[in-house]
SEPABA-302714 format. One record per residue: residue number from 0; residue in one letter; chain; z, y, x of N, C-alpha, C in turn. Coordinates in pm, 1 decimal. Example, Ala and Ser with C-alpha at 12.3 -4.5 7.8 and 13.67 -1.06 7.14 Angstrom:
// SEPABA-302714
(0; a; A; (780.0; -569.0; 1319.0); (780.0; -450.0; 1230.0); (780.0; -330.0; 1320.0)) (1; s; A; (708.0; -225.0; 1285.0); (714.0; -106.0; 1367.0); (787.0; 3.0; 1290.0)) 
//
This chain:
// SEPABA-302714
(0; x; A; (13170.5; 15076.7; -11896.3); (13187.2; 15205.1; -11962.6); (13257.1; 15301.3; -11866.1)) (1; x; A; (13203.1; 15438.7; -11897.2); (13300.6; 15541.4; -11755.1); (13437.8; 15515.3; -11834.1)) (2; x; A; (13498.9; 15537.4; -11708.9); (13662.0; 15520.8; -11707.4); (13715.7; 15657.5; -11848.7)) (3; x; A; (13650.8; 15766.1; -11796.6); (13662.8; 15861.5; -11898.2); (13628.5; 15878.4; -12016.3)) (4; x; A; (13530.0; 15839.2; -12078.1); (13512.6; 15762.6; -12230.7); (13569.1; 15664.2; -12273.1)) (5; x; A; (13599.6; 15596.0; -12162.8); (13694.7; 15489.4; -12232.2); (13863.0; 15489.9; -12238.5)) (6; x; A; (13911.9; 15611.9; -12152.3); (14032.7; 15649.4; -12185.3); (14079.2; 15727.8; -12306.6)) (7; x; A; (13930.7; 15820.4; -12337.5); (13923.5; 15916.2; -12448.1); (13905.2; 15834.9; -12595.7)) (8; x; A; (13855.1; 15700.7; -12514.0); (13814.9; 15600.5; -12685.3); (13978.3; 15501.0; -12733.3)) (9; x; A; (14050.6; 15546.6; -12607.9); (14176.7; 15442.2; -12632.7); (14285.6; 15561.9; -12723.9)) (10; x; A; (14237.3; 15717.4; -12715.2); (14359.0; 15787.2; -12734.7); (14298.8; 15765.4; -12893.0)) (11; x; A; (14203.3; 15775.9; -12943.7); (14112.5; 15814.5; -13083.9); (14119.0; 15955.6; -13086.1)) (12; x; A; (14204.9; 16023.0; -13054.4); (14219.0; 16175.5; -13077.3); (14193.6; 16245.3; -12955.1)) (13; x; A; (14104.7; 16353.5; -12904.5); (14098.4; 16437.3; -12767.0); (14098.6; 16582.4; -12863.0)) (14; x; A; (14120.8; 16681.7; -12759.2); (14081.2; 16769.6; -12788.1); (14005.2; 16881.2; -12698.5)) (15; x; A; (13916.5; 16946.9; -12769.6); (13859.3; 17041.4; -12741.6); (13890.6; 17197.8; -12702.4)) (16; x; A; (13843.8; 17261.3; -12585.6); (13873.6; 17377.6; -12599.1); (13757.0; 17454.3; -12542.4)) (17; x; A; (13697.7; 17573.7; -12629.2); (13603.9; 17669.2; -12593.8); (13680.3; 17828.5; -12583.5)) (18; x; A; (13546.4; 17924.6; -12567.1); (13625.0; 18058.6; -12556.9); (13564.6; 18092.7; -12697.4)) (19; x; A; (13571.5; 18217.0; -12753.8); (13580.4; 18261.5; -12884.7); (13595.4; 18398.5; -12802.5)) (20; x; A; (13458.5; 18429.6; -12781.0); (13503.4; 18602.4; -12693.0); (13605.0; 18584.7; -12555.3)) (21; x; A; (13717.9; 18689.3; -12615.9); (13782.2; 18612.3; -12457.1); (13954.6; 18569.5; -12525.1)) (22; x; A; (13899.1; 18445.4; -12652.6); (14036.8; 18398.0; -12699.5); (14009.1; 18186.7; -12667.8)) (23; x; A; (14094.8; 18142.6; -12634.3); (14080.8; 18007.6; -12588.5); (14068.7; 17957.9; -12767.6)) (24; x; A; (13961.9; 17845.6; -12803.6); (14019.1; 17769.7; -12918.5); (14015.5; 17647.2; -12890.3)) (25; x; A; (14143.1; 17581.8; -12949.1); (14107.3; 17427.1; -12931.9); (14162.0; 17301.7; -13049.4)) (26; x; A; (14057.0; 17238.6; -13049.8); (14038.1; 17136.5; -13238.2); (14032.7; 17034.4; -13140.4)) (27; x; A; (14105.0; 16917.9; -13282.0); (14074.9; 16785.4; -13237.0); (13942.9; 16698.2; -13251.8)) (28; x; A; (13909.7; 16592.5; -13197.5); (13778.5; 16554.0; -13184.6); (13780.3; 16393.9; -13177.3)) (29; x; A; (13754.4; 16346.4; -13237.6); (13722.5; 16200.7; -13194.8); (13597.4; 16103.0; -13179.9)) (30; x; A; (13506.4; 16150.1; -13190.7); (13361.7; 16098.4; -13151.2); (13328.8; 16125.6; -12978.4)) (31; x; A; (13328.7; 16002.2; -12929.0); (13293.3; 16043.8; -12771.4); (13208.8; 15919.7; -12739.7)) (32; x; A; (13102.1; 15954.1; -12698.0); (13040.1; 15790.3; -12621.4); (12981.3; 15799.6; -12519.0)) (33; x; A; (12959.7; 15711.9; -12453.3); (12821.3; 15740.8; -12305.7); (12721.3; 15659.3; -12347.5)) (34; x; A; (12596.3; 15739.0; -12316.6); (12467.1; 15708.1; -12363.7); (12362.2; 15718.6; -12264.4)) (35; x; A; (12282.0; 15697.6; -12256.5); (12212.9; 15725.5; -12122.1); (12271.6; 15769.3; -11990.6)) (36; x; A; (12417.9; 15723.4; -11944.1); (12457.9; 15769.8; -11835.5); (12530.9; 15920.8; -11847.3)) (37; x; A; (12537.3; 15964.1; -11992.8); (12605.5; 16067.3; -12004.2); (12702.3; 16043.8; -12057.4)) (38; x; A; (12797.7; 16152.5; -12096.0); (12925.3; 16177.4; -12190.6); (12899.5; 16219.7; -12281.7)) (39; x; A; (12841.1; 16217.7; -12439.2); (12806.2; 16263.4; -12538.0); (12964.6; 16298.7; -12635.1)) (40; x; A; (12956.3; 16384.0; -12707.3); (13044.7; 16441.0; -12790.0); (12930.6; 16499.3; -12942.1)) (41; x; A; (12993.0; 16538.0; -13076.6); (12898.3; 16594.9; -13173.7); (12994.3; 16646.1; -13286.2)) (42; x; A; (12871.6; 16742.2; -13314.0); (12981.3; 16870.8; -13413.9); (12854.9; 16891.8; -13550.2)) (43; x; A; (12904.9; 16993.8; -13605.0); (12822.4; 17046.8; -13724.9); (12780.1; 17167.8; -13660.2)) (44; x; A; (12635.0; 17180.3; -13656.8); (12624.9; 17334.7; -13630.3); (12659.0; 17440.0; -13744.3)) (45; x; A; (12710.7; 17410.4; -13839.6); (12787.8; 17499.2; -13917.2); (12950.1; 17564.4; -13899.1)) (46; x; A; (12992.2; 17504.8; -13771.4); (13115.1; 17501.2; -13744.8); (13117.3; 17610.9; -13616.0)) (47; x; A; (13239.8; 17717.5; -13658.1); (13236.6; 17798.7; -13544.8); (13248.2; 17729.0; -13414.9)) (48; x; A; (13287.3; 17625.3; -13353.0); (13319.0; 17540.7; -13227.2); (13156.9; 17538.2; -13159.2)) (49; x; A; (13038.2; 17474.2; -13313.3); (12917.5; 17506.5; -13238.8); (12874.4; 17631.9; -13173.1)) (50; x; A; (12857.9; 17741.9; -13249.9); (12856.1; 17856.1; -13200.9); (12915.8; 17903.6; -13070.1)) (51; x; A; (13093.4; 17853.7; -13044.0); (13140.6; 17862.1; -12918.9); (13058.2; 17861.2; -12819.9)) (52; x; A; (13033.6; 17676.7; -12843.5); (12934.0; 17585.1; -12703.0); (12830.1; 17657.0; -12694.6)) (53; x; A; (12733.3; 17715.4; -12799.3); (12645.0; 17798.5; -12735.0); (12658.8; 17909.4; -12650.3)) (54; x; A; (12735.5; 17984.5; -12678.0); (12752.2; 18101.5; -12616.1); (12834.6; 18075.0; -12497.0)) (55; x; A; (12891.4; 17996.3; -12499.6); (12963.8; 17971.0; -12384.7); (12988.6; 17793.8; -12329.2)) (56; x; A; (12900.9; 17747.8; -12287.6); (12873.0; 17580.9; -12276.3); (13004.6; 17532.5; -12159.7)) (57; x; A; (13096.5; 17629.7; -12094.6); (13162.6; 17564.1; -12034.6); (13303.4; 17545.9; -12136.1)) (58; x; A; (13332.7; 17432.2; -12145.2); (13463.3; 17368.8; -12229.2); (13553.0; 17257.5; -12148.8)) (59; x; A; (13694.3; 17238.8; -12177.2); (13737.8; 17149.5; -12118.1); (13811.2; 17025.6; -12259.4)) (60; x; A; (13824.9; 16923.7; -12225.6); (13870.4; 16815.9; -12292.4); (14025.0; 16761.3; -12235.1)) (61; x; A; (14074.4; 16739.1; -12376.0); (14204.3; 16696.5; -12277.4); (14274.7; 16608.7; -12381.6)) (62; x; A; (14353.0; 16468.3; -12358.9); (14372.8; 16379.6; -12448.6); (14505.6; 16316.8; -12336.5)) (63; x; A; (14601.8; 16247.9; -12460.2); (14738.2; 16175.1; -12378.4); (14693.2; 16029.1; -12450.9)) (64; x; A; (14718.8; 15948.7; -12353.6); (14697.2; 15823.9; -12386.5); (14893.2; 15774.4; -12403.8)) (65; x; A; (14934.7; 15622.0; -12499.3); (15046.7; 15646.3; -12535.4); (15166.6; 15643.6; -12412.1)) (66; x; A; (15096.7; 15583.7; -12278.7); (15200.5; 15557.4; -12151.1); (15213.5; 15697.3; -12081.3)) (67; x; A; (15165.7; 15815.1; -12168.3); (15267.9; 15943.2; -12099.5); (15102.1; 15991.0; -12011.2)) (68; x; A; (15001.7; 15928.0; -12004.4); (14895.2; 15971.6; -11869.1); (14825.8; 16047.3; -12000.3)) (69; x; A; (14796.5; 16118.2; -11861.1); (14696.0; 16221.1; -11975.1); (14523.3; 16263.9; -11884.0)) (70; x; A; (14418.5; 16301.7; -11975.1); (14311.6; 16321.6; -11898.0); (14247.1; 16440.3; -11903.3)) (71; x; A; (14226.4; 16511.5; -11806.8); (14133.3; 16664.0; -11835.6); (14006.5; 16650.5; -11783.2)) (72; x; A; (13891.6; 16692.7; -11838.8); (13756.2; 16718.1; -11850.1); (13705.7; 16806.6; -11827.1)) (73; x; A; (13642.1; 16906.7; -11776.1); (13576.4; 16991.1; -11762.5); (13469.8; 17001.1; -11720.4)) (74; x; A; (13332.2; 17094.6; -11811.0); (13239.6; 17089.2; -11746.2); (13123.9; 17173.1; -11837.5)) (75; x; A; (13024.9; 17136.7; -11859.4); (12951.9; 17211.1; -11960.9); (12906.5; 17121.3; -12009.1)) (76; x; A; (12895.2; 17166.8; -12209.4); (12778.9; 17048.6; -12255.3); (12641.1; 17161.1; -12285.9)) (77; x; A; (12549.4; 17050.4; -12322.2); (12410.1; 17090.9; -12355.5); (12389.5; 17020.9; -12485.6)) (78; x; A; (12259.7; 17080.6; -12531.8); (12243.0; 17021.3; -12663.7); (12125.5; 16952.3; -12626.4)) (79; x; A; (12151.0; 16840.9; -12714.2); (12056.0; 16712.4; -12714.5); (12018.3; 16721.8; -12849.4)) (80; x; A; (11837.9; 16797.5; -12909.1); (11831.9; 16751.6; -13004.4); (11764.9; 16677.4; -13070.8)) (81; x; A; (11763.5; 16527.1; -12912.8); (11671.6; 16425.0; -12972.7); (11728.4; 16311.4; -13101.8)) (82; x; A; (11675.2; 16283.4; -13145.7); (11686.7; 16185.0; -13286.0); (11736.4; 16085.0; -13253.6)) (83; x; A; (11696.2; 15997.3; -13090.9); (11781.3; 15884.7; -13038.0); (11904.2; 15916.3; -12991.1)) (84; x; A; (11934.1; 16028.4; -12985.6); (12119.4; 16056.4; -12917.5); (12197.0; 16065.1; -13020.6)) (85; x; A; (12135.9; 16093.0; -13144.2); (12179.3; 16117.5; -13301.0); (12230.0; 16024.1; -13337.2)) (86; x; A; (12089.3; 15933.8; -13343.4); (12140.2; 15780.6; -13397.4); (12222.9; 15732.8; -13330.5)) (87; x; A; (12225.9; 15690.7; -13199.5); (12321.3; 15644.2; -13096.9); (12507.2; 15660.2; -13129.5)) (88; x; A; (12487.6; 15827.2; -13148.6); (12602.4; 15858.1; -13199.8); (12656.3; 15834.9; -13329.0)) (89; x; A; (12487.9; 15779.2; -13387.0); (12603.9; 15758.5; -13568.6); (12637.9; 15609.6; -13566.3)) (90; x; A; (12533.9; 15537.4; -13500.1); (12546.1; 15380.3; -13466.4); (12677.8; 15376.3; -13407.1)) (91; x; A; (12755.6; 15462.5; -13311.3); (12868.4; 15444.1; -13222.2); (13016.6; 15476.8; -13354.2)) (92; x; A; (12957.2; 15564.5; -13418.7); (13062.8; 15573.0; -13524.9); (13007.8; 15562.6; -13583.5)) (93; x; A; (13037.6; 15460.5; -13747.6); (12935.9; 15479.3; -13830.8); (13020.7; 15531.0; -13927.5)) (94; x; A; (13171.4; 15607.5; -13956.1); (13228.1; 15666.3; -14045.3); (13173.2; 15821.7; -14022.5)) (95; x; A; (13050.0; 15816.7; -13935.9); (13026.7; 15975.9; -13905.0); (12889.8; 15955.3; -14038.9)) (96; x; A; (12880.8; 15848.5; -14062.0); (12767.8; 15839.3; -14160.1); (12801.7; 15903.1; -14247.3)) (97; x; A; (12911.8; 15901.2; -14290.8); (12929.4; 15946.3; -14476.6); (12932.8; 16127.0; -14467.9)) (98; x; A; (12961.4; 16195.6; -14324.2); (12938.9; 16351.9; -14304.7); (12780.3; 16395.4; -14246.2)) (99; x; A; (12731.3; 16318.8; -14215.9); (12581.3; 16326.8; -14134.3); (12514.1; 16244.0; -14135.2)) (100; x; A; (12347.7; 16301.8; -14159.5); (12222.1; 16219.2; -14118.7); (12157.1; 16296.6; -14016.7)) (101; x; A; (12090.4; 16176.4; -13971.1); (11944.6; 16235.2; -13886.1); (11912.9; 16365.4; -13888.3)) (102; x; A; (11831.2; 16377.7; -14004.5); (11783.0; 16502.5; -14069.6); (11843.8; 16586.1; -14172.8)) (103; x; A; (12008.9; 16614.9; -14171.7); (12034.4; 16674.9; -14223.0); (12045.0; 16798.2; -14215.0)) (104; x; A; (11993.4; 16863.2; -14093.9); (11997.5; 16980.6; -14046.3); (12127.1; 17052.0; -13994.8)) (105; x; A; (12199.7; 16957.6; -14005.7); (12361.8; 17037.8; -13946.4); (12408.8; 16919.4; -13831.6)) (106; x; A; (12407.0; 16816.4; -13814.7); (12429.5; 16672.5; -13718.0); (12387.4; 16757.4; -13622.7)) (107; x; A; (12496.5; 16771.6; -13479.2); (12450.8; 16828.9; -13363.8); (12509.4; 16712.9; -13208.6)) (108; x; A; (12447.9; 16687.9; -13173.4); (12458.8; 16634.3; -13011.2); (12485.9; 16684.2; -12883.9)) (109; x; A; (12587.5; 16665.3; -12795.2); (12584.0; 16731.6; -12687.2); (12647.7; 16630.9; -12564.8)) (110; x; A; (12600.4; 16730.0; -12400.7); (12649.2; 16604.0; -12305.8); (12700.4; 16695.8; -12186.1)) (111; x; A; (12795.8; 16558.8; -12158.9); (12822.7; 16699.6; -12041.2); (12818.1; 16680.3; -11920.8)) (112; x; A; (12742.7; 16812.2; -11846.3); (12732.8; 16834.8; -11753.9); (12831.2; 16874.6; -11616.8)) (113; x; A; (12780.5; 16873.7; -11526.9); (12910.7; 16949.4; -11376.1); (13027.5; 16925.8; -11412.7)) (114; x; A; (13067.6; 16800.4; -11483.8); (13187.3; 16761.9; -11552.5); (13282.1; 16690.2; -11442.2)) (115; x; A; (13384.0; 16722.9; -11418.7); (13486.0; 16644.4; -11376.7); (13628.2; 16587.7; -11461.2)) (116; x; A; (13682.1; 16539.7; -11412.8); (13770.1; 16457.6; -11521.2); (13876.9; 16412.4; -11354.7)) (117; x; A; (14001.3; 16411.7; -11431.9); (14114.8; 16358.2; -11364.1); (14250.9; 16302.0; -11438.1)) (118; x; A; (14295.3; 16179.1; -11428.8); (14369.0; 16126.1; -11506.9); (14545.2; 16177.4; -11414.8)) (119; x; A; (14592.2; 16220.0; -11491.9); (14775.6; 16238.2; -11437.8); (14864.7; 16170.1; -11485.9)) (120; x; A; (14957.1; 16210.3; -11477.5); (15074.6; 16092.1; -11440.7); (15195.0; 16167.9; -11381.7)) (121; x; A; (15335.3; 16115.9; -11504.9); (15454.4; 16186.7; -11416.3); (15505.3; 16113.0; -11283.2)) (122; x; A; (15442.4; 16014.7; -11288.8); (15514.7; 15876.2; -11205.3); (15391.2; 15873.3; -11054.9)) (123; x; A; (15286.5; 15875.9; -11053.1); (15175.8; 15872.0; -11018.0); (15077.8; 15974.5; -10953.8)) (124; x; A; (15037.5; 15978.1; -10868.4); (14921.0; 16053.1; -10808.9); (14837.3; 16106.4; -10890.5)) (125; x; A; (14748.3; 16200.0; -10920.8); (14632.9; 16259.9; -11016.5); (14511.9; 16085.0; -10952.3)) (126; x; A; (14412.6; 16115.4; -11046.2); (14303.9; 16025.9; -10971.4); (14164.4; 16101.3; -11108.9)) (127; x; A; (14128.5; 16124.1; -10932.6); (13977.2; 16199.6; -10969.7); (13879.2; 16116.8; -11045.9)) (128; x; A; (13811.6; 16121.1; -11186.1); (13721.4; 16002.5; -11178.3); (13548.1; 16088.4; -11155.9)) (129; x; A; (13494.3; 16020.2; -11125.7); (13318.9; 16034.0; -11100.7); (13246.8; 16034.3; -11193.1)) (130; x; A; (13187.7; 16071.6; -11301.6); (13101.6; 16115.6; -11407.0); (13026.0; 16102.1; -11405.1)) 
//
């Protein structure tokens, strides 16, 4: 598993940040998996956060794991709106079942791109990871 999904799967909680015009917003998030070699994340397209990512696909991620290290993300996502990244993602959580189906018309997918990620540390060197 990338080092970076799997640091983001140890915190349960990351968060998100997009622009909103030219105001930063940022919500918590806990659905993250790698799927085909990507970083997948998923929202409601009823939710202003979707709207954000469209208009503006570059976002950064940022989560503290409990030994004080923390990880930042950055990069752009895209929308995936195939039916196997869907499932993938409801199979990966399946408490996302009881808010979303397949075809419910609001279940949205995304992955990210030109993404970098670096884990810190008060004690420790930064360390770049590869995506």
């Amino acid at each position: 598993m990338n080092q970076a999904v799997q640091f983001l799967k140890e915190t349960n909680t990351f968060y998100l940040a997009t622009m909103d015009l030219d105001q930063p917003r940022v919500r918590p998030f806990g659905a993250v998996m790698e799927w085909n070699g990507r970083i997948y994340i998923c929202t409601s397209n009823e939710k202003q956060v979707y709207q954000q990512m469209l208009a503006n696909p570059k976002i950064e991620i940022s989560a503290t794991a409990e030994d004080g290290r923390w990880i930042r993300i950055a990069g752009a996502v895209n929308r995936d709106p195939s039916s196997e990244a869907k499932a993938a993602m409801l199979d990966a959580y399946p408490s996302l079942q009881g808010l979303y189906s397949l075809d419910d018309g609001k279940f949205e997918v995304f992955y990210l791109s030109d993404a970098t990620a670096t884990i810190y540390s008060m004690t420790a060197a930064p360390v770049e990871l590869t995506l």
